[in-house]
N, CA, C and O atoms as a GROMACS GRO file, in nm:
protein
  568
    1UNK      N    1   0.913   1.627   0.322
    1UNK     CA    2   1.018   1.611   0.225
    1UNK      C    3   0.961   1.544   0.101
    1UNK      O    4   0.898   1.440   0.124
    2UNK      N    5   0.970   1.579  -0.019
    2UNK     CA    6   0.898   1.526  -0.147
    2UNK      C    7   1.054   1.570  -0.211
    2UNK      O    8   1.106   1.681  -0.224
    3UNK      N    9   1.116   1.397  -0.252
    3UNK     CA   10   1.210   1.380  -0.357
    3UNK      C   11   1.201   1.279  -0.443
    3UNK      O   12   1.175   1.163  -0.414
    4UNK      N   13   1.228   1.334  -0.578
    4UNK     CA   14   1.129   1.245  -0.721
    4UNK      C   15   1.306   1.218  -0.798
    4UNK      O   16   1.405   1.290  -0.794
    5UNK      N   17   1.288   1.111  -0.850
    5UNK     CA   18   1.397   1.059  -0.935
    5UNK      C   19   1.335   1.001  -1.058
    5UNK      O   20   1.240   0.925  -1.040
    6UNK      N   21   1.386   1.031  -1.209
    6UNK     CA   22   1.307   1.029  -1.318
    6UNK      C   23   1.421   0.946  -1.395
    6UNK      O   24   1.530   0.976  -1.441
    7UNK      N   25   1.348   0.829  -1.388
    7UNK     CA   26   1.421   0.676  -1.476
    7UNK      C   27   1.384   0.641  -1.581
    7UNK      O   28   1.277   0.580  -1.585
    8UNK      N   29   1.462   0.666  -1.712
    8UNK     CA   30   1.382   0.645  -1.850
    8UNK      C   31   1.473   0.529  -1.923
    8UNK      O   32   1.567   0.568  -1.992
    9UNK      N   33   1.454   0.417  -1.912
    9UNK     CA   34   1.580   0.345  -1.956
    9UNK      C   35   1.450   0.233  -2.075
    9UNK      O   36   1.330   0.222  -2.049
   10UNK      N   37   1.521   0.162  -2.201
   10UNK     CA   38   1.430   0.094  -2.287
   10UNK      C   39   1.249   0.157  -2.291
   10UNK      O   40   1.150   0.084  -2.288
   11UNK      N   41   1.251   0.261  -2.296
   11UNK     CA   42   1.107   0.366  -2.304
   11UNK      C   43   1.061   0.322  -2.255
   11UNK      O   44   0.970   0.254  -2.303
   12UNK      N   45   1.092   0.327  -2.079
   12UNK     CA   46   0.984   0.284  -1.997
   12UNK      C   47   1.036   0.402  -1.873
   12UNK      O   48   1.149   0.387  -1.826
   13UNK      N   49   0.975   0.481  -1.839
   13UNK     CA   50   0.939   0.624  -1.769
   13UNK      C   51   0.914   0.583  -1.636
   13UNK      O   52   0.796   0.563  -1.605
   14UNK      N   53   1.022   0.564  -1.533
   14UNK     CA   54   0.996   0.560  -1.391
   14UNK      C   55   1.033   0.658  -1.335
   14UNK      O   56   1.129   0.730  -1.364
   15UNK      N   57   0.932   0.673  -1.220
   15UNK     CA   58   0.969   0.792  -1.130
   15UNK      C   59   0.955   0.762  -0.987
   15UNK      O   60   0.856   0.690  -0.972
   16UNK      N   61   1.024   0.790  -0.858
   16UNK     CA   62   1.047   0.726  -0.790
   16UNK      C   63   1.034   0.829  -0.665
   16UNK      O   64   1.128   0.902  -0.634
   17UNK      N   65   0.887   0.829  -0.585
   17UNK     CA   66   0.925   0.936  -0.494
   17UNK      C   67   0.898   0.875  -0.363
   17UNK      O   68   0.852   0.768  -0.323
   18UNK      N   69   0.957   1.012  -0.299
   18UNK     CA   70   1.012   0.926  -0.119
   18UNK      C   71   0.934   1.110  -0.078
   18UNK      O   72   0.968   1.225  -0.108
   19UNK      N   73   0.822   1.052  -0.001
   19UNK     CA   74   0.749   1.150   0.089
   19UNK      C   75   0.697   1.121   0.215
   19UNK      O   76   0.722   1.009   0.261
   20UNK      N   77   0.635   1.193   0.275
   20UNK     CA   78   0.524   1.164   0.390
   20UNK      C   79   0.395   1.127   0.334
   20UNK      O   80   0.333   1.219   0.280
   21UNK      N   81   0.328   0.980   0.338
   21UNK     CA   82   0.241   0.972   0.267
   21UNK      C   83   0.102   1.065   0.300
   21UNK      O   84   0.036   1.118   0.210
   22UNK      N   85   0.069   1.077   0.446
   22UNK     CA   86   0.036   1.162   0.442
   22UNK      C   87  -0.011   1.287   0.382
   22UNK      O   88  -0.127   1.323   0.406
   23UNK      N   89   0.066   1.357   0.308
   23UNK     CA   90   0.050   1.427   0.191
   23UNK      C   91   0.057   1.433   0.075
   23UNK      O   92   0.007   1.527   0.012
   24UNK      N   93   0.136   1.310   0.005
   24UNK     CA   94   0.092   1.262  -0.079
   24UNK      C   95  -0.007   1.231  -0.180
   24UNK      O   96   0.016   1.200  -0.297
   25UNK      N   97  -0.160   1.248  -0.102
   25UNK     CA   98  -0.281   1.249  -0.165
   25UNK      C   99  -0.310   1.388  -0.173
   25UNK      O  100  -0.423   1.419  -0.209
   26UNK      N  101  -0.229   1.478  -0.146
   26UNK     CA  102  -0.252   1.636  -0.225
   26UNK      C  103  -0.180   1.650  -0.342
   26UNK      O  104  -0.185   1.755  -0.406
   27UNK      N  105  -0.099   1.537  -0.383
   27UNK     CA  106   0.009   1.576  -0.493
   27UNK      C  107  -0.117   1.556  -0.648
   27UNK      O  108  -0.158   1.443  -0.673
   28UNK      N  109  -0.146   1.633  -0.704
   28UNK     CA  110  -0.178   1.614  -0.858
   28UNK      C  111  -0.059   1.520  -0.947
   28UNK      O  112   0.045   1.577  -0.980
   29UNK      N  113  -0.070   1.443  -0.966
   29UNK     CA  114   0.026   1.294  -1.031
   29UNK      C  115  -0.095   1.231  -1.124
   29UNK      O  116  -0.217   1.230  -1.110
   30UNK      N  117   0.012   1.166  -1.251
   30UNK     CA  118  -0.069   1.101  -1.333
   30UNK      C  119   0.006   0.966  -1.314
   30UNK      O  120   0.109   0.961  -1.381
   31UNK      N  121  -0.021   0.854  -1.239
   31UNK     CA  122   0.017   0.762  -1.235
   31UNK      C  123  -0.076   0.620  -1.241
   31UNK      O  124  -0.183   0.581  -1.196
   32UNK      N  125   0.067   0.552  -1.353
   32UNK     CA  126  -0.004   0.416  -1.365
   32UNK      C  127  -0.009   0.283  -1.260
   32UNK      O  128  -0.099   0.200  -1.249
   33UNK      N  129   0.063   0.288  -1.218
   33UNK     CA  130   0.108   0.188  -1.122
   33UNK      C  131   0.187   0.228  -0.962
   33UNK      O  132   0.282   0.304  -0.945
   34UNK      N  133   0.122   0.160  -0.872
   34UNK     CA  134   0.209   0.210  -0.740
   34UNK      C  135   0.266   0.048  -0.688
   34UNK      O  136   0.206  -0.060  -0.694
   35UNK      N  137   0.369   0.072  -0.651
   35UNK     CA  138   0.465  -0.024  -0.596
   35UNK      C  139   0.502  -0.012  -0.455
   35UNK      O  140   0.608   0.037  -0.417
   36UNK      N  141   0.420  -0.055  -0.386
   36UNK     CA  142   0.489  -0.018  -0.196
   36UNK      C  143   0.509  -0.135  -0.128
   36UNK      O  144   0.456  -0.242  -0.159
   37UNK      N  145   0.603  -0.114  -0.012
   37UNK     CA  146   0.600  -0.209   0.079
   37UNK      C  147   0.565  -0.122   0.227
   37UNK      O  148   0.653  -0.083   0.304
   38UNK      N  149   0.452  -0.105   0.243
   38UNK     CA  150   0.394  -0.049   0.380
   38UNK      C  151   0.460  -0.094   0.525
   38UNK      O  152   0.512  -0.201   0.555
   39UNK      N  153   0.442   0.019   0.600
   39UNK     CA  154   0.496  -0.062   0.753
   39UNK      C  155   0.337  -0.142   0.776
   39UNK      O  156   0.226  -0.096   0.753
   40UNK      N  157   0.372  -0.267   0.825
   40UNK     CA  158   0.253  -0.384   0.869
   40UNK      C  159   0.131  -0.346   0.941
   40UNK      O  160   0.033  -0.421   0.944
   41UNK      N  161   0.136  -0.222   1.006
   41UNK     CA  162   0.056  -0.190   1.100
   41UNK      C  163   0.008  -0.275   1.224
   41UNK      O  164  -0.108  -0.300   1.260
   42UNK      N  165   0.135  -0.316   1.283
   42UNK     CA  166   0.175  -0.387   1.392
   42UNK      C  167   0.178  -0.310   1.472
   42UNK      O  168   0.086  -0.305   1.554
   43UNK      N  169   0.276  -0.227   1.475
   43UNK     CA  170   0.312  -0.101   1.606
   43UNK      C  171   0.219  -0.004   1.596
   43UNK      O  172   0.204   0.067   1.695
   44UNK      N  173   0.148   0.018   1.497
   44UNK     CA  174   0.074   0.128   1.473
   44UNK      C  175  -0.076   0.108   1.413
   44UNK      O  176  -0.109   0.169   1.311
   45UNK      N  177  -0.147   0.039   1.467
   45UNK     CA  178  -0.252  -0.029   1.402
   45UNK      C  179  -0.363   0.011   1.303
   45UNK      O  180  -0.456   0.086   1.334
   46UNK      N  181  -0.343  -0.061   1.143
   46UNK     CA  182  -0.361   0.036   1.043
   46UNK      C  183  -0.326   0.080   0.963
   46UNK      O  184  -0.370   0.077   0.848
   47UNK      N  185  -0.205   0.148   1.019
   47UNK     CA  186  -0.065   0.192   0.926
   47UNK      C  187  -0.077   0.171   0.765
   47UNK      O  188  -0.071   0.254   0.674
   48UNK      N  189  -0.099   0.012   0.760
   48UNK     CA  190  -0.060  -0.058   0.633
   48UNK      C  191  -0.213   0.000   0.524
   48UNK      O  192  -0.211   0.012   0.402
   49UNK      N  193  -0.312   0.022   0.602
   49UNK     CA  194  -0.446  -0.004   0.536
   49UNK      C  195  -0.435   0.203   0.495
   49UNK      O  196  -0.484   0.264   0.400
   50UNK      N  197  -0.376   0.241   0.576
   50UNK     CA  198  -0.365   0.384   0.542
   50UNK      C  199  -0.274   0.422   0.434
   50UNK      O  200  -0.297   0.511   0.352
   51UNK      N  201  -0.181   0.358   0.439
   51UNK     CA  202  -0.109   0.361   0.238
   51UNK      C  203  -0.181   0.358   0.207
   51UNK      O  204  -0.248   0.457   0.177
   52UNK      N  205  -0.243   0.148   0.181
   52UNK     CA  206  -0.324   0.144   0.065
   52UNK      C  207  -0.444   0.258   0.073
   52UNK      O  208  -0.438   0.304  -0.041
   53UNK      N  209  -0.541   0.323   0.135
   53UNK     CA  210  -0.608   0.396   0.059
   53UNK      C  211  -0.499   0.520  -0.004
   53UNK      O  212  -0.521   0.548  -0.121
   54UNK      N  213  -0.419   0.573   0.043
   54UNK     CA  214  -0.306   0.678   0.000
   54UNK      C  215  -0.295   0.670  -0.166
   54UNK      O  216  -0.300   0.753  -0.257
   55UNK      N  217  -0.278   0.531  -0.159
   55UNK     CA  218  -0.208   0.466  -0.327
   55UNK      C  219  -0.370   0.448  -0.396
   55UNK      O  220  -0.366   0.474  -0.516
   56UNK      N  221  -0.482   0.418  -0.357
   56UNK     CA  222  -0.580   0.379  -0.425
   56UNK      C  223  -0.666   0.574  -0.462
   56UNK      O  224  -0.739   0.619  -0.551
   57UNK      N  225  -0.612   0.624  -0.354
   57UNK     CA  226  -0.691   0.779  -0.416
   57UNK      C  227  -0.576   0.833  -0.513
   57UNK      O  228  -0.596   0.946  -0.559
   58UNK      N  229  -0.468   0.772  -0.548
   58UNK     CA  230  -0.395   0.853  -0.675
   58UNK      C  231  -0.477   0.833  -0.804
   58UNK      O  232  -0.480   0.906  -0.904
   59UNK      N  233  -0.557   0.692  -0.773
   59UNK     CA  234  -0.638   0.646  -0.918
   59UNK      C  235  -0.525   0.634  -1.031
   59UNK      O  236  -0.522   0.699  -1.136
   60UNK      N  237  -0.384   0.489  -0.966
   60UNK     CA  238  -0.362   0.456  -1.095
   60UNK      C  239  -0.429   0.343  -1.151
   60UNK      O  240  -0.550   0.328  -1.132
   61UNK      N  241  -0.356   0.258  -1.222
   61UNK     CA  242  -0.423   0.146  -1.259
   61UNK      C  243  -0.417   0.025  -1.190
   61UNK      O  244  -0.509  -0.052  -1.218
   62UNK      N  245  -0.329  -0.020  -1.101
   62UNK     CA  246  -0.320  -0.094  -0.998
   62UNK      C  247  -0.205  -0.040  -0.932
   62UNK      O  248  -0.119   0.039  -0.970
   63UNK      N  249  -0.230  -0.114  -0.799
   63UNK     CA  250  -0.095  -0.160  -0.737
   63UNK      C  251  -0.054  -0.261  -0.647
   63UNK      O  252  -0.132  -0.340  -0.595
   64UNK      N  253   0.056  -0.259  -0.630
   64UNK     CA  254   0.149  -0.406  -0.591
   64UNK      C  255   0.197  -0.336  -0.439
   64UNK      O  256   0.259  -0.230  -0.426
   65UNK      N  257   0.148  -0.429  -0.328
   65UNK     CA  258   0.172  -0.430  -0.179
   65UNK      C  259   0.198  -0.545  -0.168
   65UNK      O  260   0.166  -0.644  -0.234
   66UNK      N  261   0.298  -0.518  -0.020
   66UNK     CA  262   0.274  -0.637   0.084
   66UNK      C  263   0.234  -0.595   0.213
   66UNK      O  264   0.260  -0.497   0.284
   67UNK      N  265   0.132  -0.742   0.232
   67UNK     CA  266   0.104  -0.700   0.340
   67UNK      C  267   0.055  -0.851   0.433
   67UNK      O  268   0.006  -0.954   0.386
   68UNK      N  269   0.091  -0.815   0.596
   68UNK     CA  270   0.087  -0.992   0.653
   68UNK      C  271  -0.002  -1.090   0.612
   68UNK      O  272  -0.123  -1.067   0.612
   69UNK      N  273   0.051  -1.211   0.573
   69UNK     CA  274  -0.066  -1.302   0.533
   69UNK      C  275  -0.204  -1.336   0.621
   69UNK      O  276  -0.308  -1.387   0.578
   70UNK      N  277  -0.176  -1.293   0.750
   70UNK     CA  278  -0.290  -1.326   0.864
   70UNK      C  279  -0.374  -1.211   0.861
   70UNK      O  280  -0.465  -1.199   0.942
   71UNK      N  281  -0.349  -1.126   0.774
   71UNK     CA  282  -0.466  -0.973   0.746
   71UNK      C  283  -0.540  -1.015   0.578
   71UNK      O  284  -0.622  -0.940   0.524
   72UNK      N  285  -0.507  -1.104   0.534
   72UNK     CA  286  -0.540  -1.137   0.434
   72UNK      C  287  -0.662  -1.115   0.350
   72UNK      O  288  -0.666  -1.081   0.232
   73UNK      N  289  -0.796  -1.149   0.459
   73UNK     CA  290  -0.948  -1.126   0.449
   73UNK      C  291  -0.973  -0.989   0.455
   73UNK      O  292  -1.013  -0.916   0.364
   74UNK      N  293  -0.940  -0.956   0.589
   74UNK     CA  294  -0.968  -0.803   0.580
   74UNK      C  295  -0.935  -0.698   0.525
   74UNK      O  296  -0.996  -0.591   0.527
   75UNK      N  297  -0.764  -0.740   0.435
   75UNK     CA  298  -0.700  -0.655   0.301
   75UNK      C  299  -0.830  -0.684   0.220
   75UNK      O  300  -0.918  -0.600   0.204
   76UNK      N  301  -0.832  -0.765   0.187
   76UNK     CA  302  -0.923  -0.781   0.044
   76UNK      C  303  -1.074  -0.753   0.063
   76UNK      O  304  -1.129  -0.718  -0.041
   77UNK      N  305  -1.179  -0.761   0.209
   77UNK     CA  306  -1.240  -0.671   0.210
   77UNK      C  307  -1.286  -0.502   0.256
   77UNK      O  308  -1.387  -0.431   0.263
   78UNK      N  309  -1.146  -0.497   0.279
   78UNK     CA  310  -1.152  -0.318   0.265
   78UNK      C  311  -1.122  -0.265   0.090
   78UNK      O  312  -1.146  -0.159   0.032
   79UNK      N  313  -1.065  -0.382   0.048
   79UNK     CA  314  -0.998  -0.295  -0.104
   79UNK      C  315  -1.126  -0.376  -0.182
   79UNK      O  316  -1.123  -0.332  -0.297
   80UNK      N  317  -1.196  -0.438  -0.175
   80UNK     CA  318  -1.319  -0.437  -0.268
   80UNK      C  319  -1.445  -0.371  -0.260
   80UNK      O  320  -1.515  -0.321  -0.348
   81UNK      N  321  -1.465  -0.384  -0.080
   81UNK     CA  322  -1.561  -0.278  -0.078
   81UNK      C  323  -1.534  -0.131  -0.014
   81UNK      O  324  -1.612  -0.038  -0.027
   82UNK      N  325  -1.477  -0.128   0.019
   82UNK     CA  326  -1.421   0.043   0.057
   82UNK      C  327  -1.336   0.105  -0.019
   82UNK      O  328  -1.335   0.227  -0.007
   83UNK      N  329  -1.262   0.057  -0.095
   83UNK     CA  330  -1.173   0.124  -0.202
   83UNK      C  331  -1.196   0.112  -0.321
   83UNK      O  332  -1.129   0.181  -0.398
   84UNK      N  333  -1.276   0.044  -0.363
   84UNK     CA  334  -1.369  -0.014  -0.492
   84UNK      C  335  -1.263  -0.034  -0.576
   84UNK      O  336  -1.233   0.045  -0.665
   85UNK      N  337  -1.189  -0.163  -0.545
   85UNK     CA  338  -1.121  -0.231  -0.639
   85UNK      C  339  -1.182  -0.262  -0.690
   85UNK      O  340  -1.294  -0.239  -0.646
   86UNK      N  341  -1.179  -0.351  -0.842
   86UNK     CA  342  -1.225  -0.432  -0.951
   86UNK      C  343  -1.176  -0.538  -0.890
   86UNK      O  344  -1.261  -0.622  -0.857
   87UNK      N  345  -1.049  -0.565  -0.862
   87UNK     CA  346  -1.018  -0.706  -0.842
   87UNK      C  347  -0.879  -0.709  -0.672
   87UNK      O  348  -0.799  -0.617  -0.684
   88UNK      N  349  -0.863  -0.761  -0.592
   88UNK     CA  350  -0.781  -0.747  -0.549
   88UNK      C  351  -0.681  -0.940  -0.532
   88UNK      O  352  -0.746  -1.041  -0.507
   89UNK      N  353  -0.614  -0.941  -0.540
   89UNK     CA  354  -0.574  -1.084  -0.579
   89UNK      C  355  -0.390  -1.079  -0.525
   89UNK      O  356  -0.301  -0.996  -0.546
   90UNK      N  357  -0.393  -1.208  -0.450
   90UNK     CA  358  -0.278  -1.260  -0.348
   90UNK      C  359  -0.199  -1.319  -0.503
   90UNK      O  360  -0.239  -1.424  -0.552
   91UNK      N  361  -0.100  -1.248  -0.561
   91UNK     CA  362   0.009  -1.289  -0.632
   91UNK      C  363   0.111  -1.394  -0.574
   91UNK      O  364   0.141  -1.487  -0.649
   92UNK      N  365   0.181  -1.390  -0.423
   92UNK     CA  366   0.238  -1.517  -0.401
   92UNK      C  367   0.231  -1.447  -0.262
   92UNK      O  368   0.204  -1.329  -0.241
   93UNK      N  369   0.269  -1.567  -0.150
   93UNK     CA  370   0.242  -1.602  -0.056
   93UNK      C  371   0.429  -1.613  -0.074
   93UNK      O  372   0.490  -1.675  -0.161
   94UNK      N  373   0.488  -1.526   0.044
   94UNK     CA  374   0.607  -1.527   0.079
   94UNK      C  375   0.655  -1.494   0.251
   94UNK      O  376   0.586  -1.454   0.346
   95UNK      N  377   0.801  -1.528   0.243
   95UNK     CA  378   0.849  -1.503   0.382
   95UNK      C  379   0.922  -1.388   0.355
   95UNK      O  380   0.975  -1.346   0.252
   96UNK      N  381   0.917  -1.349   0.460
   96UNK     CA  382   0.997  -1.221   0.490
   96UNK      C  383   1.074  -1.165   0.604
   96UNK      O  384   1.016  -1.111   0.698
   97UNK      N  385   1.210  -1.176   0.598
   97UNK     CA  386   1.305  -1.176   0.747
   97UNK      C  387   1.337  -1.054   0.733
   97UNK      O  388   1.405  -1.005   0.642
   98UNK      N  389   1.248  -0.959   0.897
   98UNK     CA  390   1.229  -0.834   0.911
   98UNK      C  391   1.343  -0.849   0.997
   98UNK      O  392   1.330  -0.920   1.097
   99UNK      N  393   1.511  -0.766   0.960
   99UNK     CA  394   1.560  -0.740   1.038
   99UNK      C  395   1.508  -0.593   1.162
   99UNK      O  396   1.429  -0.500   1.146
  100UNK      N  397   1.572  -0.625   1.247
  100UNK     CA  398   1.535  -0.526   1.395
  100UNK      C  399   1.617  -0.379   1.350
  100UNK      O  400   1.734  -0.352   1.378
  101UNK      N  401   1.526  -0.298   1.279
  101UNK     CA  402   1.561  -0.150   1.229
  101UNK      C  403   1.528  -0.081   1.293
  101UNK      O  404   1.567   0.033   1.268
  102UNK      N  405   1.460  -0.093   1.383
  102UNK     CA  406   1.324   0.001   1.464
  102UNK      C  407   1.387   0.000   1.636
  102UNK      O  408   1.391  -0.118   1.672
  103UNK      N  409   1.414   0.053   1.699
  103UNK     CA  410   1.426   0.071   1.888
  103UNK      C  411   1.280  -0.019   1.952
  103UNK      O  412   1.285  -0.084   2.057
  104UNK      N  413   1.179  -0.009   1.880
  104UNK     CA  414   1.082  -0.137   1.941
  104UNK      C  415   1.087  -0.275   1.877
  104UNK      O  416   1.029  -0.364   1.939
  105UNK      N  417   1.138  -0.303   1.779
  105UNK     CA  418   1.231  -0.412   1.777
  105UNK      C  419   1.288  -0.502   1.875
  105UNK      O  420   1.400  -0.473   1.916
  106UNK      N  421   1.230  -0.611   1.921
  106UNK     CA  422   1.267  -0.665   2.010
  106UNK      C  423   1.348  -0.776   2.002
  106UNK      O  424   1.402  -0.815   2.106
  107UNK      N  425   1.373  -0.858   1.848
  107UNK     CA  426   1.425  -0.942   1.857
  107UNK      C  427   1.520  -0.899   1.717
  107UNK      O  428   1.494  -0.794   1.658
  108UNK      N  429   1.644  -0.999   1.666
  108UNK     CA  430   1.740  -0.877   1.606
  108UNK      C  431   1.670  -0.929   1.437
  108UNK      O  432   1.670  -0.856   1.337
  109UNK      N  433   1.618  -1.060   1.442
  109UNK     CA  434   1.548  -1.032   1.322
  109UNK      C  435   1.419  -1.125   1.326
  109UNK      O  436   1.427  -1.220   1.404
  110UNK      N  437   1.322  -1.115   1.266
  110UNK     CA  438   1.198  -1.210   1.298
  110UNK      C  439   1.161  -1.220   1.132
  110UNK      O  440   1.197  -1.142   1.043
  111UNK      N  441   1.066  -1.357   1.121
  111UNK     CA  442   1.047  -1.400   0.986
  111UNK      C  443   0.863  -1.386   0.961
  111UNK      O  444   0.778  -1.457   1.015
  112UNK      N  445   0.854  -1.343   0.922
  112UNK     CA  446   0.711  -1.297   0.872
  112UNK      C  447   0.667  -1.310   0.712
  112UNK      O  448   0.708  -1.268   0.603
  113UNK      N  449   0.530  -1.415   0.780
  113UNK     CA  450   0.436  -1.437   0.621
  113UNK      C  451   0.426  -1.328   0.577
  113UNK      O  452   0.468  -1.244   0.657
  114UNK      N  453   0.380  -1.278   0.465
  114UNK     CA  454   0.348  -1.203   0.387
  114UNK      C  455   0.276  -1.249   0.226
  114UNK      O  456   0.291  -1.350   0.158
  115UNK      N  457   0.197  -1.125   0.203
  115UNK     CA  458   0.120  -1.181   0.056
  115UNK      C  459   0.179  -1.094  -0.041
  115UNK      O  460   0.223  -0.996   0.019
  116UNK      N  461   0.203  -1.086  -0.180
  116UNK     CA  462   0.214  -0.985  -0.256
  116UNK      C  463   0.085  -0.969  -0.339
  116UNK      O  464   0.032  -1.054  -0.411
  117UNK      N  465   0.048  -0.848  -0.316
  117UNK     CA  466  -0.108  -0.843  -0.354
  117UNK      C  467  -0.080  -0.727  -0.496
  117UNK      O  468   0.003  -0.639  -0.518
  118UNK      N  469  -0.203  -0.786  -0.577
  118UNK     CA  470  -0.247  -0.687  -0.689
  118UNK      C  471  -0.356  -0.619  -0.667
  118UNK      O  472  -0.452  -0.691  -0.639
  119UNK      N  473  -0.383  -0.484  -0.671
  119UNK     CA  474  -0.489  -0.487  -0.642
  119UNK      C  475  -0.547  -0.356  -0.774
  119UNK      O  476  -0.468  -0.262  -0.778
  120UNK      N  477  -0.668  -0.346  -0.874
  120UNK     CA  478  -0.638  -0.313  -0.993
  120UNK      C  479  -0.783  -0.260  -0.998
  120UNK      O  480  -0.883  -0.328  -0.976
  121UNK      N  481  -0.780  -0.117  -1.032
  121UNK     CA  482  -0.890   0.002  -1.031
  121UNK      C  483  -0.911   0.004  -1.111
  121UNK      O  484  -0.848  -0.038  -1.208
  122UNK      N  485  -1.048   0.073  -1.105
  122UNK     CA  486  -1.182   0.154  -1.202
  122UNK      C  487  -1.050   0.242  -1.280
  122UNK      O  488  -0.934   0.240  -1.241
  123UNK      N  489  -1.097   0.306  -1.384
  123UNK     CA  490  -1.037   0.397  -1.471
  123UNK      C  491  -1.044   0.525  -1.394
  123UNK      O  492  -1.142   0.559  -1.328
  124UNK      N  493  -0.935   0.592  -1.407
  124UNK     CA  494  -0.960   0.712  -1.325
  124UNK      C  495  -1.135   0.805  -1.323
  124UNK      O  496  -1.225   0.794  -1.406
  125UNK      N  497  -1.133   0.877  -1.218
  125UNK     CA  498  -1.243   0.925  -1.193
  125UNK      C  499  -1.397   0.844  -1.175
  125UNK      O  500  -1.509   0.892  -1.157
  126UNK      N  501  -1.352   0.707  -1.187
  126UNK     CA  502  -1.480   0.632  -1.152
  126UNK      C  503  -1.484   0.634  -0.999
  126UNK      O  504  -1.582   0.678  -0.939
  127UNK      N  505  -1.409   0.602  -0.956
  127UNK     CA  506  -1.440   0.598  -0.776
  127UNK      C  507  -1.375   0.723  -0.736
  127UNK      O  508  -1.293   0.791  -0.797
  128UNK      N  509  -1.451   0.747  -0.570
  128UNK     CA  510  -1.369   0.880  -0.551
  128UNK      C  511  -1.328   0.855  -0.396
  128UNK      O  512  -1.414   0.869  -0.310
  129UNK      N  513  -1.252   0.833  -0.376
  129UNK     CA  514  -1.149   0.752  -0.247
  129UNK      C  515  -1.056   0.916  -0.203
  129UNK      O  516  -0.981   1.000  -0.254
  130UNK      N  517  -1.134   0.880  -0.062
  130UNK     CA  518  -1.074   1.032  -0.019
  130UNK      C  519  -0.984   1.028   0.118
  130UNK      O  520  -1.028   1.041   0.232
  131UNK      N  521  -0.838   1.005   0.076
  131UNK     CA  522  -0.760   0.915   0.188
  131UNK      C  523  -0.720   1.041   0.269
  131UNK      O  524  -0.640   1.014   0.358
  132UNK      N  525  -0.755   1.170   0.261
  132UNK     CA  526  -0.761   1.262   0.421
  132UNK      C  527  -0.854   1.239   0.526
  132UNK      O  528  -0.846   1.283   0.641
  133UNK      N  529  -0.958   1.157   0.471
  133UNK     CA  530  -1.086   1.096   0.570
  133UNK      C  531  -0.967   1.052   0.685
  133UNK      O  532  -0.852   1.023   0.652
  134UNK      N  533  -1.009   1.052   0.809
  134UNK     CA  534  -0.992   0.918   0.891
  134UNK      C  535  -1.111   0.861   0.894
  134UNK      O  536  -1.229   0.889   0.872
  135UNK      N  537  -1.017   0.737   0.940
  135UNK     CA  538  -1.043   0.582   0.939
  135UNK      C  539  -1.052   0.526   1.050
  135UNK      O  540  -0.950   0.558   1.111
  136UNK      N  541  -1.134   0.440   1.133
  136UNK     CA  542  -1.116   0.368   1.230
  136UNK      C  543  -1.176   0.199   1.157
  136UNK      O  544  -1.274   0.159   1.095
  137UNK      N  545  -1.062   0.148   1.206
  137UNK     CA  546  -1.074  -0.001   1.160
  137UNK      C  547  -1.179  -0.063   1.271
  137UNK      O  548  -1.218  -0.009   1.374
  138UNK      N  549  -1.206  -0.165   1.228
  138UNK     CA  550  -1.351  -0.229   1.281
  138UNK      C  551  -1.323  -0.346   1.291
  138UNK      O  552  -1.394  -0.408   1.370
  139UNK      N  553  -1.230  -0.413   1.229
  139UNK     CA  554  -1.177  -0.544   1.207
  139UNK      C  555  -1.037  -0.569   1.306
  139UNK      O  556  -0.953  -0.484   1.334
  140UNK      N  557  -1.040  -0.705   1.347
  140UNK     CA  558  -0.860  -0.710   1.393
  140UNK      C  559  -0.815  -0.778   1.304
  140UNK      O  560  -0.877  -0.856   1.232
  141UNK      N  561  -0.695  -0.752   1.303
  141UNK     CA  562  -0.627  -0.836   1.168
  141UNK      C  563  -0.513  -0.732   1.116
  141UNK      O  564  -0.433  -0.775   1.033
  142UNK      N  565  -0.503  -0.593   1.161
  142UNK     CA  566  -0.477  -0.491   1.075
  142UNK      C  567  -0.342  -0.480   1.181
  142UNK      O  568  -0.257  -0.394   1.163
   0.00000   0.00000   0.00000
């Protein structure tokens, strides 16, 4: 399912799409900025590190995640040296009360650290980040 919503309010051009990220990295897009909140890659280990490369092979100019504060090291060295950030940097250190949305949900809401991260790329076509690769993580933390 690929559905795009086109927000132009004080000349500033948002567009807003809801896909399978998954395929996503086949879409041709000229984008400046990505804005996500990833599943944690708790239930699914990874999960979270498989956006971010998703969002880092669009080659915009940064983007803004969260992701658990106790993955902290290993966010920032997969996105400096495997995704060839320029910079990746913990904007604030927050809580976050995950209500129980999910059937593996075990408790009806739980409170979880979290970082809001920047993380801010080469100019397009300098790196070439190829998020159909799989991935096997090497690290725990993810």
């Amino acid at each position: 399912m690929w559905t795009q919503m086109h927000w132009n309010r004080h000349k500033a051009i948002v567009d807003f799409v809801l896909c399978d990220v998954a395929h996503l990295h086949h879409q041709r897009l000229q984008i400046d900025t990505v804005i996500m909140n990833p599943p944690f890659g708790t239930k699914c280990k990874g999960a979270d590190m498989q956006f971010l490369r998703v969002a880092c092979s669009l080659q915009p100019q940064q983007v803004y995640s969260l992701h658990k504060s106790s993955t902290r090291s290993h966010v920032q060295k997969v996105a400096l040296k495997e995704l060839g950030c320029m910079s990746a940097e913990v904007l604030a250190e927050l809580r976050y009360n995950l209500p129980a949305t999910m059937r593996f949900h075990k408790q009806s809401s739980v409170d979880i650290e979290v970082d809001l991260w920047r993380f801010v790329l080469p100019a397009a076509g300098a790196t070439d980040i190829d998020a159909s690769k799989p991935h096997i993580e090497t690290e725990e933390g993810d």
